[in-house]
C-alpha positions in Angstrom: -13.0 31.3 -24.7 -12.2 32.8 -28.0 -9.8 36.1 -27.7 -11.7 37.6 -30.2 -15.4 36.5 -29.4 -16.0 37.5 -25.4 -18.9 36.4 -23.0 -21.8 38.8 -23.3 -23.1 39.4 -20.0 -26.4 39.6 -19.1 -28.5 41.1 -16.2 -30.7 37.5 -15.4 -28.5 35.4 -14.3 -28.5 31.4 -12.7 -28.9 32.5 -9.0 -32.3 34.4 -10.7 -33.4 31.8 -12.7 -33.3 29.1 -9.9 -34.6 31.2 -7.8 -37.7 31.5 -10.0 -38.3 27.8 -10.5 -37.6 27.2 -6.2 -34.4 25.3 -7.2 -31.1 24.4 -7.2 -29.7 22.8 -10.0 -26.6 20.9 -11.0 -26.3 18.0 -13.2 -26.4 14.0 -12.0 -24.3 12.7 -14.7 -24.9 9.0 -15.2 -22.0 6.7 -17.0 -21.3 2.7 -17.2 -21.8 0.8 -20.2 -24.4 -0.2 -22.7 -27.1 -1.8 -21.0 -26.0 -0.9 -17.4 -29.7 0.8 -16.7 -28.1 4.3 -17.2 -31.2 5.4 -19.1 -34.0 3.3 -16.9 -32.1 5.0 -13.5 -32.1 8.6 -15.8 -36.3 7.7 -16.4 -37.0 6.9 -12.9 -35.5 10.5 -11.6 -37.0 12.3 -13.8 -40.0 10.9 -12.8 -39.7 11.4 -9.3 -38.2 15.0 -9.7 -41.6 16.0 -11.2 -43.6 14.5 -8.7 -41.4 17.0 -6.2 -42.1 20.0 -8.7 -39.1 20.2 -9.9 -38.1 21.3 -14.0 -35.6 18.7 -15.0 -34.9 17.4 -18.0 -33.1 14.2 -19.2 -29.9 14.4 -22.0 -29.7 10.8 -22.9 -26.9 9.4 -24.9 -29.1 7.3 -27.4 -31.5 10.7 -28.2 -28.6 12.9 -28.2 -26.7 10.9 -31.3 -30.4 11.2 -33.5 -29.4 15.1 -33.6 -27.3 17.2 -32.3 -24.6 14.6 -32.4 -25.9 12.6 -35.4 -22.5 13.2 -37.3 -20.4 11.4 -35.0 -19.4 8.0 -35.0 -18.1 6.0 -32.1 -14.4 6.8 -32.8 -12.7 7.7 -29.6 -12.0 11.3 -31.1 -15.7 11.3 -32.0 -16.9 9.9 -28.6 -14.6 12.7 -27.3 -16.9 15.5 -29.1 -19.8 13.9 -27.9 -19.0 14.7 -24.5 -18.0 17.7 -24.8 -20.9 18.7 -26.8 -23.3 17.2 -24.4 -21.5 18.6 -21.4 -21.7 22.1 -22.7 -25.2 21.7 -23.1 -26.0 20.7 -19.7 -23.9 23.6 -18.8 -26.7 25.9 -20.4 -29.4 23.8 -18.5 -27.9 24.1 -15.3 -27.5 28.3 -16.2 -31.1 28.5 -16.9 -32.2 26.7 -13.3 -32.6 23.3 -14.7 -31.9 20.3 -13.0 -30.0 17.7 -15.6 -29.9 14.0 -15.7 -27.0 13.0 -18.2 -26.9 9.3 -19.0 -24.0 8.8 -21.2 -21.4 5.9 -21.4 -18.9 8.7 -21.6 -15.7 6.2 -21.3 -13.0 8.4 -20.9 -12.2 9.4 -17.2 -10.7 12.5 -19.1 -14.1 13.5 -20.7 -15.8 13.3 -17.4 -13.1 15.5 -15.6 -14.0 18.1 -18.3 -17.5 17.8 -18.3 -17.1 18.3 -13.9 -14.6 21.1 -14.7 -17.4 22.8 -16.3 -19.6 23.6 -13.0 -19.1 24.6 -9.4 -18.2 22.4 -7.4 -21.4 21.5 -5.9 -23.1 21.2 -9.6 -22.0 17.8 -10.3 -22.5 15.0 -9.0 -21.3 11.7 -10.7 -23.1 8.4 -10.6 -21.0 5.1 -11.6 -23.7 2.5 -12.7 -21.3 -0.6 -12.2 -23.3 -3.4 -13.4 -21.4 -6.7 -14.2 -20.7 -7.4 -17.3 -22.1 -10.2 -17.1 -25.7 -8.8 -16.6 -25.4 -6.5 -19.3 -24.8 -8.9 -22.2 -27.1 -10.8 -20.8 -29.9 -8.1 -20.5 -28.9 -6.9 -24.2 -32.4 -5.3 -24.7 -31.3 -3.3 -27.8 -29.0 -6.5 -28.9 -25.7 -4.7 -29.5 -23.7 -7.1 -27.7 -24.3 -9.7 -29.7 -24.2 -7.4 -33.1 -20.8 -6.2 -31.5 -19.4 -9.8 -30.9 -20.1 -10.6 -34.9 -18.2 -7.6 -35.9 -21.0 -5.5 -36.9 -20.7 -2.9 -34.2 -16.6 -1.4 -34.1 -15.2 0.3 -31.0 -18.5 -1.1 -28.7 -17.4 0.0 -25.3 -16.6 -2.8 -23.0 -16.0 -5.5 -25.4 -13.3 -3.9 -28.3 -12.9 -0.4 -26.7 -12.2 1.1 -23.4 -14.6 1.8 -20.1 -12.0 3.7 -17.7 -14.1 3.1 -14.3 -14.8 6.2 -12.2 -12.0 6.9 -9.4 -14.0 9.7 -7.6 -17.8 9.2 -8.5 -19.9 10.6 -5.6 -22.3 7.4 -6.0 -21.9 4.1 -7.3 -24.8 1.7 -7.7 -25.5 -1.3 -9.7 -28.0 -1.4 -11.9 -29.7 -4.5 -11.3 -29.9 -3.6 -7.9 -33.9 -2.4 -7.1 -34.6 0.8 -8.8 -36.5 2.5 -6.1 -33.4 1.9 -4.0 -31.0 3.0 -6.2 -33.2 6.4 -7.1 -33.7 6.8 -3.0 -29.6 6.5 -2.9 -29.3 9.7 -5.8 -31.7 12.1 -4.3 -30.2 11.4 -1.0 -27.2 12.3 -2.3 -29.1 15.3 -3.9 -30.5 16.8 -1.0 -26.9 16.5 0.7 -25.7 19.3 -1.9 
């Protein structure tokens, strides 16, 4: 926070909001690489969470780079900002009552400590999608593992730049595993917080 640009406080505040909308929220941040079913596992809550009544909403790494993060590239500074950007908007979401599901690649055990560093302790709860690599590239639905192996995708994450695995993820689940086992496993671990 800026010396010279304080918080403005405000008389609604989270507990309020949440209250309103019969809530707790937090954020389930999703990360793994390209193809790992971040997005499908990120769908299939969201679905689920509204059949339960719940306000969600779904910051998806793909979406996110057609706007407000349409001026970065894939440069680790740049994958950096994205995070950050991203993880400061869920912030917000999680102040007004929202419950967010974040399904970013996020590659940098650094960027994810900042983004957890952002909520209470009970806010946050990190899901590692570890699906072999193997699977991925062979799923390669949006075919950037092929475009990345001819050179025509730089710093693709997995095959010429860095995934740092999760140390202390509260889940981890593969992603060819069955969805509606893998989305029983999250909200388990939702209802536990």
């Amino acid at each position: 926070m800026s010396k010279n640009n304080p918080l403005q406080k405000f008389d609604v505040d989270k507990e309020m909001r949440s209250k309103l909308k019969n809530q707790k929220p937090f954020v389930i941040w999703l990360t793994g690489i390209s193809g790992a079913g971040k997005s499908t596992i990120a769908n299939a809550l969201d679905k689920k969470f509204y059949a339960m009544d719940k306000h969600t909403y779904v910051l998806d790494g793909d979406n996110v780079r057609n706007g407000l993060c349409k001026d970065l590239d894939f440069s680790d500074d740049d994958r950096r900002e994205n995070i950050r950007r991203m993880s400061e908007v869920a912030r917000l979401m999680v102040d007004a009552g929202i419950i967010v599901i974040a399904a970013f690649i996020s590659p940098f055990r650094e960027d994810r400590q900042m983004a957890r560093d952002l909520f209470e302790h009970d806010e946050f709860i990190e899901v590692f999608v570890d699906t072999p690599f193997e699977v991925v590239e062979e799923r390669d639905v949006k075919g950037f593992y092929q475009k990345a192996r001819e050179g025509k995708i730089k710093n693709f994450t997995g095959l010429n730049s860095i995934y740092e695995k999760p140390r202390n993820a509260e889940i981890i689940i593969s992603g060819s595993g069955a969805l509606s086992k893998v989305v029983s496993e999250i909200l388990s671990c939702c209802s536990s917080k």
